[in-house]
DSSP file (Angstrom, degrees, kcal/mol; ACC not computed):
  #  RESIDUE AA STRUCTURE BP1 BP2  ACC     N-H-->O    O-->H-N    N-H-->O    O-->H-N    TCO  KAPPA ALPHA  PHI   PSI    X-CA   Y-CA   Z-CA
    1    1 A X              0   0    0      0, 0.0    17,-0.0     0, 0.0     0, 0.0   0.000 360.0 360.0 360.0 152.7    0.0    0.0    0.0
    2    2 A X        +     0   0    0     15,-0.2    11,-0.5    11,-0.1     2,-0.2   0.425 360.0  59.5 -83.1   1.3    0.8    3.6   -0.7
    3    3 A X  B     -A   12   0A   0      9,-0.2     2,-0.3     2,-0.0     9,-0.2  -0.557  59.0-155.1-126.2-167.4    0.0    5.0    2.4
    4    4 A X        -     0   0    0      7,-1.0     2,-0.1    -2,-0.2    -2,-0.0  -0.939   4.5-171.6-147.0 150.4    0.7    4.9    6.4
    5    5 A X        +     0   0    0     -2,-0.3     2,-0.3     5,-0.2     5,-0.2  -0.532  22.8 151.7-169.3 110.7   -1.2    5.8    9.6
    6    6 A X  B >  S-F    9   0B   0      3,-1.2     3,-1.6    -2,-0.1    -2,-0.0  -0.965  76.7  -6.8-120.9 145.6    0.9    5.7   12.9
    7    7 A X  T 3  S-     0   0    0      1,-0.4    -1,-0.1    -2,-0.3     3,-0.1   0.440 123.7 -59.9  85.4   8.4   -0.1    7.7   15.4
    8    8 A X  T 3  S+     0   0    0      1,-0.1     2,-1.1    95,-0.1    -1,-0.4   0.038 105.2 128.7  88.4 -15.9   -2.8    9.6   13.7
    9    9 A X  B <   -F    6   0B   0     -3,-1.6    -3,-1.2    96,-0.1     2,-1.1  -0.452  45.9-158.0 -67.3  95.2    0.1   10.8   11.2
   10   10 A X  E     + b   0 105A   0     -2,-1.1    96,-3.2    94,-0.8     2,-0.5  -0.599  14.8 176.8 -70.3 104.0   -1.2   10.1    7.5
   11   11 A X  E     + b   0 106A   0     -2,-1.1    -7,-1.0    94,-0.2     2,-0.2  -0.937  15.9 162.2-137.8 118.6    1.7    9.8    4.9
   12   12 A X  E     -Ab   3 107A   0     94,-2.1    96,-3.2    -2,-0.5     2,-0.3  -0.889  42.5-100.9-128.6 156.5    0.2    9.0    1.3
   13   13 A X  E >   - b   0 108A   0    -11,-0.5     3,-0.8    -2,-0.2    96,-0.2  -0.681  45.1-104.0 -72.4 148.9    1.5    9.2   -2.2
   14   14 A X  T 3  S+     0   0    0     94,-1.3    62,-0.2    -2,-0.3    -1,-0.1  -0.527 108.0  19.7-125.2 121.2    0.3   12.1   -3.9
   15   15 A X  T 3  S+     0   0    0      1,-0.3    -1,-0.3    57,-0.2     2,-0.2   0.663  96.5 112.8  69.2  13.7   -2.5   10.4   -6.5
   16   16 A X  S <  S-     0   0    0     -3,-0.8    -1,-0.3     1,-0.1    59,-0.2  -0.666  72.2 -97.1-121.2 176.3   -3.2    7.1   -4.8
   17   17 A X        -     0   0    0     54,-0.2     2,-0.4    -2,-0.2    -4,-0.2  -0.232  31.6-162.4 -90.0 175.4   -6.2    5.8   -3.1
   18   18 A X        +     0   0    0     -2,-0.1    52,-2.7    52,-0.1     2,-0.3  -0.898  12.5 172.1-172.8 122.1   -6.6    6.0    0.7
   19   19 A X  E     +G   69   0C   0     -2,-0.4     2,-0.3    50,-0.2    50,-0.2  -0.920   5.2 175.6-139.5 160.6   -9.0    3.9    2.4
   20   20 A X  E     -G   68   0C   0     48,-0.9    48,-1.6    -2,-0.3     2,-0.2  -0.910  33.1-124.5-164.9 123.5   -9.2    3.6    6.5
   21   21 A X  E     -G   67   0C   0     -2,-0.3     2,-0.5    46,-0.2    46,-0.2  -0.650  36.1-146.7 -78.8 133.2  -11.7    1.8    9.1
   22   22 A X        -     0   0    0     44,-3.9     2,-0.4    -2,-0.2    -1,-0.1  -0.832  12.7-166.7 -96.0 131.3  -12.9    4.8   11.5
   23   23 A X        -     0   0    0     -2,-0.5     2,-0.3     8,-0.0    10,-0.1  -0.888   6.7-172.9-116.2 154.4  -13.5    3.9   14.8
   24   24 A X        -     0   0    0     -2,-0.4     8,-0.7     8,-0.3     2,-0.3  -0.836   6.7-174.9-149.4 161.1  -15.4    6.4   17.2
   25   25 A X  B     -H   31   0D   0      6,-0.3     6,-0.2    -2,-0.3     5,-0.1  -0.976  21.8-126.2-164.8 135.8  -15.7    5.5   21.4
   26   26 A X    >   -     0   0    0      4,-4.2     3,-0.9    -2,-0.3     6,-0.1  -0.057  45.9 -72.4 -86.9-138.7  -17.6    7.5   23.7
   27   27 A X  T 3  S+     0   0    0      1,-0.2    -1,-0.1     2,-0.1     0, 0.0   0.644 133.9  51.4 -80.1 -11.5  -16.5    9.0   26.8
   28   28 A X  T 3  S-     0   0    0      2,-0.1    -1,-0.2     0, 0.0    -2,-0.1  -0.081 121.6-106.3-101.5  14.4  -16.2    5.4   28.9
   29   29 A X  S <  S+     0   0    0     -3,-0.9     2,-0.2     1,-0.3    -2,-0.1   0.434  77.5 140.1  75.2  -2.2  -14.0    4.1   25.6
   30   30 A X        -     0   0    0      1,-0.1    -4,-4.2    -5,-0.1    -1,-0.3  -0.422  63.0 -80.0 -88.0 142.8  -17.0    1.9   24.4
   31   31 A X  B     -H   25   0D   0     -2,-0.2     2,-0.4    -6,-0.2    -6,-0.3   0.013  37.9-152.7 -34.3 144.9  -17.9    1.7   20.8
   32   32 A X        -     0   0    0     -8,-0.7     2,-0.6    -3,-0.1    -8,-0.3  -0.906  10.9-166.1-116.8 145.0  -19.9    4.4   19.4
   33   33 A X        -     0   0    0     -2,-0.4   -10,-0.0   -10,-0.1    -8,-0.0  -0.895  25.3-115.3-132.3 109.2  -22.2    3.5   16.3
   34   34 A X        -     0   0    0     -2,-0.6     2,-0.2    29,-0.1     3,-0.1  -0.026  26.2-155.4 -21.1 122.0  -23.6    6.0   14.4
   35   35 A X    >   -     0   0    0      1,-0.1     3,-1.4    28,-0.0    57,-0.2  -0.679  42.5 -72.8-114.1 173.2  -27.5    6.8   14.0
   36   36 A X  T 3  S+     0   0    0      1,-0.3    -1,-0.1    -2,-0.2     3,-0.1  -0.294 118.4  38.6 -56.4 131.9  -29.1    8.3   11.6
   37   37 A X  T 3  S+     0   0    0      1,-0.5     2,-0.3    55,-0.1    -1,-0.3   0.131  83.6 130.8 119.8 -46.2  -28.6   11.8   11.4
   38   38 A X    <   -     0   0    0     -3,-1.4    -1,-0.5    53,-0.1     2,-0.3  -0.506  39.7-162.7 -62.9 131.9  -25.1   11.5   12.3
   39   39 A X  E     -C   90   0A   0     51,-2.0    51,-3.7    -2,-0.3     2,-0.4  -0.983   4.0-174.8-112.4 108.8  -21.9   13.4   10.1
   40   40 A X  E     -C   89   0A   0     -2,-0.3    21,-0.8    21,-0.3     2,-0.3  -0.846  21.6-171.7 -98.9 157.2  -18.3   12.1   10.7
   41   41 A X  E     -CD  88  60A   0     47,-0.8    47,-0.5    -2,-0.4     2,-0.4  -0.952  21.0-161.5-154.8 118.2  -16.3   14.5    8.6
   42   42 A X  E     -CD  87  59A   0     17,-3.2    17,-1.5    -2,-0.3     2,-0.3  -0.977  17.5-179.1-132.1 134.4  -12.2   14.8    7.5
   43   43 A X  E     -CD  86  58A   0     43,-2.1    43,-0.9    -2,-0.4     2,-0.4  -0.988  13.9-152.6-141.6 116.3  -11.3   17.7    6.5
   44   44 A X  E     +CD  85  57A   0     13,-1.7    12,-4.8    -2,-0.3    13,-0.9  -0.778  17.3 167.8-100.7 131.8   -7.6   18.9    5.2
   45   45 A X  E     -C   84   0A   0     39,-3.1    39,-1.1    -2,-0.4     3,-0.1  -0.766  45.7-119.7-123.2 172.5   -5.9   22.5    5.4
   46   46 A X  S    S-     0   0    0     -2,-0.3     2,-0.2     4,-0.3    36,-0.1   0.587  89.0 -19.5 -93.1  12.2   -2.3   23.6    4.8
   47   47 A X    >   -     0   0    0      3,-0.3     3,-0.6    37,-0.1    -1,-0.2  -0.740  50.3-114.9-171.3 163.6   -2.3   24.8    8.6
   48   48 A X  T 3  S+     0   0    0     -2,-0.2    -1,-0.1     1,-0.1    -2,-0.1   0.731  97.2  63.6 -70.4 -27.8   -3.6   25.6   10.7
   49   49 A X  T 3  S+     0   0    0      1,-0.2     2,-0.4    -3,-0.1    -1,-0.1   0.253  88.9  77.3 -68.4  21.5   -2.7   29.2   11.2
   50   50 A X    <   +     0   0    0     -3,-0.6    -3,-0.3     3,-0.1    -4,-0.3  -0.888  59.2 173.2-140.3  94.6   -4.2   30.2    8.3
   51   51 A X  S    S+     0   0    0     -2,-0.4    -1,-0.1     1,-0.1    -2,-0.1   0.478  71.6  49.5 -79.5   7.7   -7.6   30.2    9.3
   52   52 A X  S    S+     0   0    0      2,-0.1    -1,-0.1    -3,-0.0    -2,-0.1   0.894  81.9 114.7 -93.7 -49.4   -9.5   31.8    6.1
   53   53 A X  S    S-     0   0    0      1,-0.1    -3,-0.1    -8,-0.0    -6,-0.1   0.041  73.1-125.7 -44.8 124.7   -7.5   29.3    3.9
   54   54 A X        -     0   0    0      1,-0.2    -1,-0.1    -9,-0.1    -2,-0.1  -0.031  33.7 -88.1 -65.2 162.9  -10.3   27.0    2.4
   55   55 A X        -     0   0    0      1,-0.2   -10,-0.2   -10,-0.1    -1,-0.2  -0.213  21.6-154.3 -70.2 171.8  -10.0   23.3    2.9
   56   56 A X  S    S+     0   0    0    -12,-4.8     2,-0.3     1,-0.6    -1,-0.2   0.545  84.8  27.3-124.7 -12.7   -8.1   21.7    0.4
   57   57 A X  E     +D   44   0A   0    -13,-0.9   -13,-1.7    18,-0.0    -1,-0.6  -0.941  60.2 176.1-151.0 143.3  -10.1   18.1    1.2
   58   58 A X  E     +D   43   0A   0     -2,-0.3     2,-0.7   -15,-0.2   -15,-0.2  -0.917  15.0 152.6-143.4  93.9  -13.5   17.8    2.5
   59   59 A X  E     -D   42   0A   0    -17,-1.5   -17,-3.2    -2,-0.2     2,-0.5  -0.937  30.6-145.9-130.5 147.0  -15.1   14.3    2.9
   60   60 A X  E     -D   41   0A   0     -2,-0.7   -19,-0.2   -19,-0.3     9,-0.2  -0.892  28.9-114.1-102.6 140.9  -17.7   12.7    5.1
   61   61 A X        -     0   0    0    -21,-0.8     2,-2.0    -2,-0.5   -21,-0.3  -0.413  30.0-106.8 -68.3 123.4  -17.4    8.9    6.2
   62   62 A X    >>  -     0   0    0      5,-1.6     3,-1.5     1,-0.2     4,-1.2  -0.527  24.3-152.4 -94.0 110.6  -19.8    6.3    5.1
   63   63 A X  G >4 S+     0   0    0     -2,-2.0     3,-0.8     1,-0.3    -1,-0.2   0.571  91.7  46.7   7.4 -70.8  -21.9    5.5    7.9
   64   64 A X  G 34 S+     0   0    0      1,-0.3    -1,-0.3    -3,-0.1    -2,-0.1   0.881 126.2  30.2 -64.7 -49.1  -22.7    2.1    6.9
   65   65 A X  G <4 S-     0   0    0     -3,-1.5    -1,-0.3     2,-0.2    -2,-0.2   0.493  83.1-150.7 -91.6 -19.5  -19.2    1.3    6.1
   66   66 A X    <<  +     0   0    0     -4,-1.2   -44,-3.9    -3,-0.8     2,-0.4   0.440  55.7 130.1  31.9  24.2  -17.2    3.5    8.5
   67   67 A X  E     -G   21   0C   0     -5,-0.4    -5,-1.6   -46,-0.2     2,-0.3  -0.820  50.6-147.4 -93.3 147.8  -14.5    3.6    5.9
   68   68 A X  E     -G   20   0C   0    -48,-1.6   -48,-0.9    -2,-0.4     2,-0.6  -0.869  21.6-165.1 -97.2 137.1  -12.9    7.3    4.7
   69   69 A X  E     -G   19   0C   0     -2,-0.3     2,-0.8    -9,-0.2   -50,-0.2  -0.918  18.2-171.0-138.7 109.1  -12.1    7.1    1.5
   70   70 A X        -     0   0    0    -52,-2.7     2,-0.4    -2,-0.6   -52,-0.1  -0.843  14.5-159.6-100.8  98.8   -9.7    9.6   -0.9
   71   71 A X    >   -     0   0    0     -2,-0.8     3,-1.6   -54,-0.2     2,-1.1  -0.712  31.7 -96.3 -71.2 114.5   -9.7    9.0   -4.1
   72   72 A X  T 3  S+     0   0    0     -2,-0.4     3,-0.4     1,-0.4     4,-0.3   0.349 122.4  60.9   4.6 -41.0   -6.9   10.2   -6.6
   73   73 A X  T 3  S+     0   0    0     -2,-1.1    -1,-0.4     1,-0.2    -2,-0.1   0.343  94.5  67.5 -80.8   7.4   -8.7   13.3   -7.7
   74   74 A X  S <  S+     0   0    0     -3,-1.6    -2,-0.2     1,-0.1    -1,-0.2   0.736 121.2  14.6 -96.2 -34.0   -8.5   14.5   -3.7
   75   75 A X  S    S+     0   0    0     -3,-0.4    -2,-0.1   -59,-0.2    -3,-0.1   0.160  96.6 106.8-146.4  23.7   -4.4   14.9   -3.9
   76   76 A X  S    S+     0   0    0     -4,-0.3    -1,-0.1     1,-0.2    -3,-0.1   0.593  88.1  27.1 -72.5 -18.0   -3.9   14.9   -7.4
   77   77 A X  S    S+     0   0    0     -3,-0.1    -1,-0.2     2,-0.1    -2,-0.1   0.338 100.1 113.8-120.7   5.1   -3.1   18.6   -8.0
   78   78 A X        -     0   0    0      1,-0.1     2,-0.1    -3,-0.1   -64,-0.1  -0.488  69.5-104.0 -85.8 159.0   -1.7   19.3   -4.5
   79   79 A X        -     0   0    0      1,-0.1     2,-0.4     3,-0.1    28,-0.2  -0.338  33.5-101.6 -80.5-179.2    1.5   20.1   -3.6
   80   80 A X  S    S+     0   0    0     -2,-0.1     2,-0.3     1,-0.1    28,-0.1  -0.701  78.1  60.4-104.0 154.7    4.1   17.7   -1.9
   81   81 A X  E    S- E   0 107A   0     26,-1.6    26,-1.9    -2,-0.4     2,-0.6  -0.968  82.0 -31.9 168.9-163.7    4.4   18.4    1.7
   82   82 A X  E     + E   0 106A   0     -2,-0.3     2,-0.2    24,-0.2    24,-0.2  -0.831  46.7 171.5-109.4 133.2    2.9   18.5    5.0
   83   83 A X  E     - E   0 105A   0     22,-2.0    22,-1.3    -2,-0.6     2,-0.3  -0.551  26.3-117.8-113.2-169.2   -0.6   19.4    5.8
   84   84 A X  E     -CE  45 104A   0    -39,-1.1   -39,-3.1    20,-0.3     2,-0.3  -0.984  29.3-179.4-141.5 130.3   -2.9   19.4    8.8
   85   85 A X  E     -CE  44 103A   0     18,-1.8    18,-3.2    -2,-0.3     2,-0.3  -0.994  12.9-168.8-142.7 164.7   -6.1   17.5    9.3
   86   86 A X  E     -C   43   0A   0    -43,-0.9   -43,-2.1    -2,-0.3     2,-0.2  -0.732  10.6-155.1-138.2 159.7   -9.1   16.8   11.7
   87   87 A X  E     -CE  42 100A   0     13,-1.0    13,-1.5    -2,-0.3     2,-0.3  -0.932  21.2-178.4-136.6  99.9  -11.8   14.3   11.9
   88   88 A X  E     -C   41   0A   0    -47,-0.5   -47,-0.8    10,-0.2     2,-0.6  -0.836  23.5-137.6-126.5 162.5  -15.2   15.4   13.9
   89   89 A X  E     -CE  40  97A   0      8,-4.4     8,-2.5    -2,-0.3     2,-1.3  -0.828  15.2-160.0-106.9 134.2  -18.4   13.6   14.6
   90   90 A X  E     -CE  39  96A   0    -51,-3.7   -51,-2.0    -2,-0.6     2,-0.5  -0.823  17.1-153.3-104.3 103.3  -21.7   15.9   14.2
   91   91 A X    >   -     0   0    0      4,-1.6     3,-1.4    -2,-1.3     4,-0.4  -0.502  26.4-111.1 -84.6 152.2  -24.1   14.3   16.0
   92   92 A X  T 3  S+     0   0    0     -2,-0.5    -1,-0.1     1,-0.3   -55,-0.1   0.889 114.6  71.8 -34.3 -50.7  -28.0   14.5   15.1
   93   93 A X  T 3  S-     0   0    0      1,-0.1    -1,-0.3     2,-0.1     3,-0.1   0.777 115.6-115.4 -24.5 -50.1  -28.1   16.5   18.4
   94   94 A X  S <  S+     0   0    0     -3,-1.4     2,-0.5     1,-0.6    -2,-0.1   0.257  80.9 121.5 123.6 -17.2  -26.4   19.2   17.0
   95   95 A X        -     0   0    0     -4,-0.4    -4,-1.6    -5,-0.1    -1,-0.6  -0.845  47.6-153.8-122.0 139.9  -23.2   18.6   19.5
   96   96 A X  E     - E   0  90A   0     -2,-0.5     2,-0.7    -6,-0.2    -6,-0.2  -0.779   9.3-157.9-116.6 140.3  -19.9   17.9   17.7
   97   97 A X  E     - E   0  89A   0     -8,-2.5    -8,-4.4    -2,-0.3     2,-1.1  -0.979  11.1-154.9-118.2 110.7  -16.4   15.8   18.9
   98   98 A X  E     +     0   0A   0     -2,-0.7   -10,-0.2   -10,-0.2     3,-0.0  -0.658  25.3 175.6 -80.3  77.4  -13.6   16.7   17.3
   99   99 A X  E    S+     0   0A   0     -2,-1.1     2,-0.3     1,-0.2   -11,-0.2   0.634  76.0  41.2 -78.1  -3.9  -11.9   12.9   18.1
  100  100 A X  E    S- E   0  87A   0    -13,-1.5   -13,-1.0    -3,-0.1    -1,-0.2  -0.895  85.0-160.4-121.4 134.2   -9.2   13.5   16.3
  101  101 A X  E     -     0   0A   0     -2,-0.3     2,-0.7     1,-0.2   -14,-0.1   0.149  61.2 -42.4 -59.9-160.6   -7.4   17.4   16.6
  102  102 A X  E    S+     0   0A   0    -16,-0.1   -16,-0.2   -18,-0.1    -1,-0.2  -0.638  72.3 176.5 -67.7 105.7   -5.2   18.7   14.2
  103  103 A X  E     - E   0  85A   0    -18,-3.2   -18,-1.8    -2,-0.7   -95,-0.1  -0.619  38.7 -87.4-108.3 152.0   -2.8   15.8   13.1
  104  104 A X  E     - E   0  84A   0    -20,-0.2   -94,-0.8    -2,-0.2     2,-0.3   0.141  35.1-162.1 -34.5 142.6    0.2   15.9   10.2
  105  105 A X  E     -bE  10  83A   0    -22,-1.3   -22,-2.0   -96,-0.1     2,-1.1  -0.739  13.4-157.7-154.3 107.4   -1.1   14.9    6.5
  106  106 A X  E     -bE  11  82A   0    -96,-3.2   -94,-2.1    -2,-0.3     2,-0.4  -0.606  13.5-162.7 -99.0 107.8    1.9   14.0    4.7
  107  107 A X  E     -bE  12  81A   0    -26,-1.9   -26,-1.6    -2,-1.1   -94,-0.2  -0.657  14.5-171.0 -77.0 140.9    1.9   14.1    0.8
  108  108 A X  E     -b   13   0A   0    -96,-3.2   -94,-1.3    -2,-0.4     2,-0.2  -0.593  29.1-104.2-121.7 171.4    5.1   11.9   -0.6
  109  109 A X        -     0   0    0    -96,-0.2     2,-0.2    -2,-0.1    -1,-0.1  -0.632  25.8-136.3-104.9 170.4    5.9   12.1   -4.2
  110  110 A X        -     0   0    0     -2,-0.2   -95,-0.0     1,-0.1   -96,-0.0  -0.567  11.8-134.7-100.4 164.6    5.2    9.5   -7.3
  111  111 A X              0   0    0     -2,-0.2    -1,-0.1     0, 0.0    -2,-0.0   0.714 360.0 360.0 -48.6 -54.6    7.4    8.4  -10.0
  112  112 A X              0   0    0      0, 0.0    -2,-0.0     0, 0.0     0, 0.0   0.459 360.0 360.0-121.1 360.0    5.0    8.6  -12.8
């Protein structure tokens, strides 16, 4: 595979696919399962200290599948480098967990 995730650090090749089981826990560390209603979210910036800079990836999670999924056209024009990303859960409620902060997103470069 083209990619990694240790530690919450994502380092993908620049143009590959990137698939990942999400896992969610409440506050006693026990599984959380999504209901209807629910939005898990990953969202990529090139820092965070430039908050008006728009995201540069924007995805929601499928429920059913709980896989996040980037497809080639997500990091195909980007440059190579480091980014910053988060992951939050919107619950139907209205009340949002950002379970993971702002972690490393590393793009590596291809060959062809």
């Amino acid at each position: 595979m083209s990619y990694s995730v240790k530690k919450n650090t994502i380092t993908l090749t620049r143009g590959d696919t990137f698939k990942c089981q999400v896992a969610l826990t409440d506050a006693e560390g026990n599984p959380y399962e999504p209901v209807e209603g629910d939005v898990v979210r990953f969202a990529v910036k090139k820092s965070c200290n430039d908050p008006d800079r728009e995201l540069l990836i924007e995805k929601e999670v499928d429920l059913e599948t709980m896989i996040l999924t980037l497809d080639p056209e997500d990091t195909k024009t980007m440059d190579f480098g480091e980014y910053v990303y988060d992951m939050e859960l919107t619950m139907n409620s209205g009340e949002i967990d950002t379970f993971i902060t702002a972690s490393p997103f590393i793009l590596t470069e291809e060959v062809y």
